[in-house]
N, C-alpha and C positions, 0 to 999 in steps of 0.2 A: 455293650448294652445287652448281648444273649446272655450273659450271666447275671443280668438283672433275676431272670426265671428260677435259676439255682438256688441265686439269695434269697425269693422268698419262697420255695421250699424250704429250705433250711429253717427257715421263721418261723412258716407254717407248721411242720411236723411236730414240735412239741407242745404247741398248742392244743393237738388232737386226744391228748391225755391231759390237759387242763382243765375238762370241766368233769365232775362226776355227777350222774345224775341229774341231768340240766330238765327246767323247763322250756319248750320250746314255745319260739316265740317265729311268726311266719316273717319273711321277706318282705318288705313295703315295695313294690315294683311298678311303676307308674304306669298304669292301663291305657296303653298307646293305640292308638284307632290302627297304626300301620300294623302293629304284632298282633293285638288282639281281634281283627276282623279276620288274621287269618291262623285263627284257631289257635295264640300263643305258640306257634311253632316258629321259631326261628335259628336254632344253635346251628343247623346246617348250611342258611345261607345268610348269619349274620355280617350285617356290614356297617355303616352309616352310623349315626345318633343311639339307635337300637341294641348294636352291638358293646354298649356300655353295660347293658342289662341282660344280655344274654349269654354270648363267646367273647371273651377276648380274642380271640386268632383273628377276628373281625377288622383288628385295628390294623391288620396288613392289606386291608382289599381297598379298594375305591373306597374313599373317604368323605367324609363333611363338614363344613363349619356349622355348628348353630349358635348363632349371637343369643338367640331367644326362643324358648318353648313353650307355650302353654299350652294343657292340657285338664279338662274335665270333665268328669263322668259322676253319672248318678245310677244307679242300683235300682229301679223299677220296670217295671213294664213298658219295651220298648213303647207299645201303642200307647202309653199313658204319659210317655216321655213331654210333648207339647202344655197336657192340663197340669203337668205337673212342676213343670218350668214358670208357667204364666202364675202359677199359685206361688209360688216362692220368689218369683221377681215381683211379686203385685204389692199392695201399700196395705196389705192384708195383716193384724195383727198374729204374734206368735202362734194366739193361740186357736186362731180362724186355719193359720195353716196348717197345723198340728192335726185338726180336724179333718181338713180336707185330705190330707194322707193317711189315715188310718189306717184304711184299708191294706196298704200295702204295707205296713209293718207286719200283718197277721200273712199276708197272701204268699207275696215274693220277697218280702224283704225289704227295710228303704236304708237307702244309706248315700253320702255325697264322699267324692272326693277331687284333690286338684295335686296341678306339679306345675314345677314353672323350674325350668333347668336351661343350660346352655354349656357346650363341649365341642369338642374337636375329637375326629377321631380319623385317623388317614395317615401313609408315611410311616405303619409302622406304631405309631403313637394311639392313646387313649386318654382325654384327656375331659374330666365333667364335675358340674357342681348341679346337684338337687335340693330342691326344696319339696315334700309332698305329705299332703295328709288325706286319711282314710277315713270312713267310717261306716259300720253297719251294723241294722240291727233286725230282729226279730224276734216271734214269739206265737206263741196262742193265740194270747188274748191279751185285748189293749183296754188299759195300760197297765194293768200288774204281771202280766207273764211274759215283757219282752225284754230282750237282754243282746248285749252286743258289744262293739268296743271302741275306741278312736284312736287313732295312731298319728303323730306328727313324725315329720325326719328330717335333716336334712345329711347329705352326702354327698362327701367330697372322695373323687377316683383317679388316679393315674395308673398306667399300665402301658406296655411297652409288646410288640410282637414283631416274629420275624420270620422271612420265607426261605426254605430251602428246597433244592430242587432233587429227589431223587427219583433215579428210574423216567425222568422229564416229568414229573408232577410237581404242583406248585402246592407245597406242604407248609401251612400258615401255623405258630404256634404261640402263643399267648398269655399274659398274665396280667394281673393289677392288684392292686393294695386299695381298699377303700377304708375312710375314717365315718362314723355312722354316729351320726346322735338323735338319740329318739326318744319322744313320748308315749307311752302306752296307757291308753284308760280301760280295764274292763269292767264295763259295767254290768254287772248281775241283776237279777230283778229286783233287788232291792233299791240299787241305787238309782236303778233305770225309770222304776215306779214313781220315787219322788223326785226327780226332773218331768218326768213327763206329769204329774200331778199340778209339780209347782208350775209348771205352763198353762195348765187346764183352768187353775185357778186363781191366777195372777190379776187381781185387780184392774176392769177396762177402763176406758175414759169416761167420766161421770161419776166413777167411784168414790168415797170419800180417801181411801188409801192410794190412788192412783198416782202414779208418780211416771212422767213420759221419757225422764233419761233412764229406767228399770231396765232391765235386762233376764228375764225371766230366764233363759238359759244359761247366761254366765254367772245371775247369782247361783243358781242349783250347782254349776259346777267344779264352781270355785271350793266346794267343799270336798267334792269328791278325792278318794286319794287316787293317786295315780303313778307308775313306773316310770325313771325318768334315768337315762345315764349316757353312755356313747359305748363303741364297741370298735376292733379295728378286724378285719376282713379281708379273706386273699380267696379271687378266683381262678381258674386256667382254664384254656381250652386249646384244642387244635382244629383244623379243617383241611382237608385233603380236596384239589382240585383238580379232576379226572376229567378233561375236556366240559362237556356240558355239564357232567354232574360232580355234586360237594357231598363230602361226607363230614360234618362236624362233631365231636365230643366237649361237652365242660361239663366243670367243675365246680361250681358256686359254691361262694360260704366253706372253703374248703376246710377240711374237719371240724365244721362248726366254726360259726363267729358267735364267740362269747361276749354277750351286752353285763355290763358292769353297774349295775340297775342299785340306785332307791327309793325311798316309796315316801310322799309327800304330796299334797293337796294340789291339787290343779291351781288355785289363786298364789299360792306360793311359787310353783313354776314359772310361772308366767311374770311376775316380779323379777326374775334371774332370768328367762330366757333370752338369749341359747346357752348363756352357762350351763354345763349339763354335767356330773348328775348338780344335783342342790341335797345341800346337808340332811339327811333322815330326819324326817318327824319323830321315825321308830325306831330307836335304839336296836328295838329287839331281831327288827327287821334284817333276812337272809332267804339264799335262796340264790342257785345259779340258774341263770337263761342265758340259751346260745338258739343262734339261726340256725338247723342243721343244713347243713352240707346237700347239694340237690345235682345229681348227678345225671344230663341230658344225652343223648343220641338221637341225630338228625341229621337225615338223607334230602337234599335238593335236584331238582332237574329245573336247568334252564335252555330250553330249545332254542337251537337259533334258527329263525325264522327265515333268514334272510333278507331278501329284498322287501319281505313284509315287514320288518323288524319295524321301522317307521310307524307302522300304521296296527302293529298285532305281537308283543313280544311277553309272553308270557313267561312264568316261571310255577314251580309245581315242588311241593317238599313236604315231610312226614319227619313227626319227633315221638321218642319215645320218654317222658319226664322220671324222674327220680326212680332210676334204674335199679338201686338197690335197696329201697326202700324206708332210706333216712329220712328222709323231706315227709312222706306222707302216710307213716308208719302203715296204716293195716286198711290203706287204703285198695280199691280194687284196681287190676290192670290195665281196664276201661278208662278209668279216670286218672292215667298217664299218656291217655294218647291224643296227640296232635296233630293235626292235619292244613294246610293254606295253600293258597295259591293266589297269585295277585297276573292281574294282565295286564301291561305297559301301552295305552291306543292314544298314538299323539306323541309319543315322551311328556305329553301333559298329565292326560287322564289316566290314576290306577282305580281298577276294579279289581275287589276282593272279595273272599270267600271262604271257609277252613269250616273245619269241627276242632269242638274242641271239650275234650269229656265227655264226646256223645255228643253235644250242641250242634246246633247251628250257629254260623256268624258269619258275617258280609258288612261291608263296608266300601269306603272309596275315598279317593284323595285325588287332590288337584294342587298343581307346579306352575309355576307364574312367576319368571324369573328366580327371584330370591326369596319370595313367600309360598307359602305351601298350606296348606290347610287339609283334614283328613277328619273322616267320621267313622263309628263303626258301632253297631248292634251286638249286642252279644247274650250268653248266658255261660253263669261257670258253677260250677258243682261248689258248694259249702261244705258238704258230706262226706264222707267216706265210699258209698258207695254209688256208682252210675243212679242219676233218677234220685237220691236220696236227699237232698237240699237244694235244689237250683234254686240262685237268682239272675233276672236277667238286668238288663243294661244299655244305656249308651253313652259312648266317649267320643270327647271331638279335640283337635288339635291344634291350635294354629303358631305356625314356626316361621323364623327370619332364617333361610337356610342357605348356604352357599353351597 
């Protein structure tokens, strides 16, 4: 099985001259209350469910079943997180809701997303299937200057890791292959103006055109065109474990995972999905995109408390993200850096906290046999630089986990 690793090097390397000139296209990585409350820093002390999306070398430590994941988050104003829920679960029309968020398309940003995944990862193994869609948008001014994009995926991963002992260190090292099919919509302001128009102005009840099975944003976006294909993808990583403290390194998207994209109208996708791509509307249609490659460094401390350990067991770690600056081209240094820490009171209750691009984030999670449940606040840089686009956020989880 160690020469699992070899073989997809081997695979991988030639791929790294396969794309010229690629569009890049970002990573969909499901916004998990446990990584991102503590500051998306995890390549150091990846382990569990997590470590599908962070290190492989992860799949050599203490491991997990999860039968079931759900996860979602929404893109606004943590304090605004309750009116903004209640609006969007209420019996409120589209276009009552539309209204009622305005504000936060122009201010922070508004945008929803969700994952619903389940894997194994323990013994060595890595083993998960995703489903996750994204979306966010922003602007000026509403509704003609805002603009943003929506992402669907689903991904399937297996991956294999193994430990060796030198010098008495327990040296984890890691790999996977994932299969990726995804939807990209970007919408520009042109497209974005007349979906939000055709909501604004959708016919109410009492109208003479009103019709109550309409759909004011599926008809707007069934026209829209949109990116649609699969891609296949190899990560690595390793972690070194020095008594209390981890030192981890990956490798995502290694030299690029190149998506095999054509371009065809959102109501046509959907007809075919998940067959992915679906036939070009555009003959003329070309163009490479690849995920680039995102190369992490991350250092963990886990104290052992001892006899407090029951009642107080903390853990403390710093990442430094896309080391060589493929992932976030000309972005600033600030906004590679990660920071968390979670504290274990009960083996039930964690309490979290991290930076993350400068932010603030905290959250917490609670263990209950086989169920699990976790929340977290956040904010993360859109920009390039510290301070230059934040929006903020909150995501919550709840997992069937063994």
């Amino acid at each position: 099985m160690r020469r699992l690793i070899l073989v997809i090097l081997i695979i991988a390397i030639p791929l790294a001259f396969a794309v010229a000139d690629p569009i890049k296209e970002n990573a969909l990585i499901p916004l998990s209350p446990e990584t991102v409350a503590q500051g998306e820093s995890f390549t150091g002390v990846a382990r569990g469910y997590n470590a599908l999306f962070s290190n492989p070398a992860g799949f050599a430590r203490k491991g997990s079943l999860t039968l079931a994941s759900a996860t979602s988050w929404i893109y606004t104003n943590p304090m605004d997180v309750p009116d903004v829920i209640s609006t969007l679960t209420s019996d409120f029309s589209q276009k009552d809701i539309l209204n009622a968020v305005e504000n936060q398309f122009t201010n922070n940003g508004f945008g929803v997303g969700a994952s619903a995944g389940l894997g194994y990862v323990g013994r060595g193994l890595g083993l998960g299937a995703t489903f996750s869609v994204d979306s966010f948008f922003k602007g000026d001014t509403f509704p003609l200057g805002i603009e943003g994009d929506i992402n669907a995926e689903y991904m399937f991963l297996g991956g294999y890791a193994f430990t060796i002992h030198p010098w008495g260190l327990d040296w984890h090292i890691g790999a996977d292959a994932k299969f990726i099919g995804r939807v990209h919509a970007p919408l520009k302001t042109q497209e974005m103006s007349g979906i939000l128009n055709g909501i604004l102005n959708a016919p109410e009840e009492g109208d003479p055109d009103y019709d109550p099975d309409a759909n004011p944003v599926m008809d707007s976006l069934n026209s829209v065109d949109a990116l649609n294909g699969f891609g296949f993808g190899i990560d690595i990583g390793t972690m070194v474990e020095m008594g209390s403290f981890t030192v981890g390194l990956s490798m995502r998207d290694l030299f690029g995972t190149k998506l095999n994209y054509n371009l065809n109208e959102i109501g046509t996708i959907l007809d075919t999905y998940p067959n992915l791509p679906v036939d070009s509307d555009d003959p003329d249609f070309s163009g490479e995109y690849v995920i680039p490659m995102n190369v992490s460094l991350g250092i963990g401390w886990d104290p052992d408390p001892r006899f407090l350990k029951l009642f107080f067991d903390p853990m403390f770690h710093l990442e430094i993200s896309d080391l060589f600056g493929t992932y976030y081209n000309d972005a600033t240094f600030w906004t590679r850096i990660h920071a968390g820490a979670e504290i274990k009171v009960l083996r039930m209750l964690r309490l979290r906290a991290g930076i993350d691009q400068g932010y603030y984030t905290a959250g917490l999670g609670i263990k209950l046999l086989f169920l699990e449940a976790h929340a977290a606040v956040f904010t993360k840089e859109m920009g390039k630089y510290a301070g230059d686009e934040p929006a903020s956020g909150a995501t919550v989880e709840v997992a069937i986990r063994f």
